[in-house]
C-alpha positions as CSV (number, residue, x, y, z in Angstrom):
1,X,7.9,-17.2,-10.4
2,X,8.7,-20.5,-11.7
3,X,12.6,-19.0,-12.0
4,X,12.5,-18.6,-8.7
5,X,11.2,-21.5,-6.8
6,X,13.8,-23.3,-8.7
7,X,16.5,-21.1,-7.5
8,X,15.0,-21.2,-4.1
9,X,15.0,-25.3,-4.4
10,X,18.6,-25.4,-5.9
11,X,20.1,-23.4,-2.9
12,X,18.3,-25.6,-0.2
13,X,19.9,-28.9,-2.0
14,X,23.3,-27.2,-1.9
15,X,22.7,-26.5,1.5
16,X,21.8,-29.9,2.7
17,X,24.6,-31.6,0.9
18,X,27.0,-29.3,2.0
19,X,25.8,-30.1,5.5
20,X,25.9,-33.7,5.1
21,X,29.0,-33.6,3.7
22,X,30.2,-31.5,6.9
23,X,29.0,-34.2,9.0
24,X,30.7,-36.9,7.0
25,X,34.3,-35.0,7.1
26,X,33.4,-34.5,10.8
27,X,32.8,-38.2,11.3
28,X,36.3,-38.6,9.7
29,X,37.7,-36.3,12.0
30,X,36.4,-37.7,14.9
31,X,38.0,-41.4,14.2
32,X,41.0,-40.0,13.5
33,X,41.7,-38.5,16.8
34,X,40.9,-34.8,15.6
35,X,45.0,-35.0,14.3
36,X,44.0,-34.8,10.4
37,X,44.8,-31.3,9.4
38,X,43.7,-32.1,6.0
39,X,40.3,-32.7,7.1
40,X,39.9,-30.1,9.5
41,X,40.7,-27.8,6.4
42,X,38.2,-29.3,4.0
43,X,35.9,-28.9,7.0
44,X,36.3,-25.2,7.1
45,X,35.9,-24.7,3.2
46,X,32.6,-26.5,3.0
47,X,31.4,-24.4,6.4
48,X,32.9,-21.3,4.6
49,X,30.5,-22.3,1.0
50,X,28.0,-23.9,3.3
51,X,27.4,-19.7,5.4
52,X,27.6,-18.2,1.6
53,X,24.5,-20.2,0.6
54,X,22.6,-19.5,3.6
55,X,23.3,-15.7,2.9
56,X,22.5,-16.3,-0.8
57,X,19.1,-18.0,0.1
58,X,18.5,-15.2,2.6
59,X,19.2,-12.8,0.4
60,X,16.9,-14.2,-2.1
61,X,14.1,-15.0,0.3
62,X,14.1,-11.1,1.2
63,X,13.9,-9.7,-2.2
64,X,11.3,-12.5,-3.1
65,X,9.6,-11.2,0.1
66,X,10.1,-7.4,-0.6
């Protein structure tokens, strides 16, 4: 039980910083004039690691659930 509200705590803190860091690249982005292509690309990786650790936690919430 233990095991798994530290699991469950770990994947909301790599949630949130992924999404903070999103908004940081975005903020980037944005002064930039959207032309940064090297940006835009980190961007999509951390969106792309970002939708894997919601599936993880949902994953996990359902078998903790089940």
């Amino acid at each position: 039980m233990n095991h798994d509200k530290e699991r469950m705590d770990n994947l909301i803190s790599q949630w949130s910083d992924l999404e903070f860091e999103i908004c940081d690249d975005l903020d980037v982005l944005i002064r930039a004039g959207w032309d940064s292509k090297t940006v835009k690309n980190r961007i999509m990786k951390k969106m792309i690691e970002r939708d894997k650790t919601i599936e993880e936690f949902s994953n996990f919430m359902e078998k903790r659930n089940a």
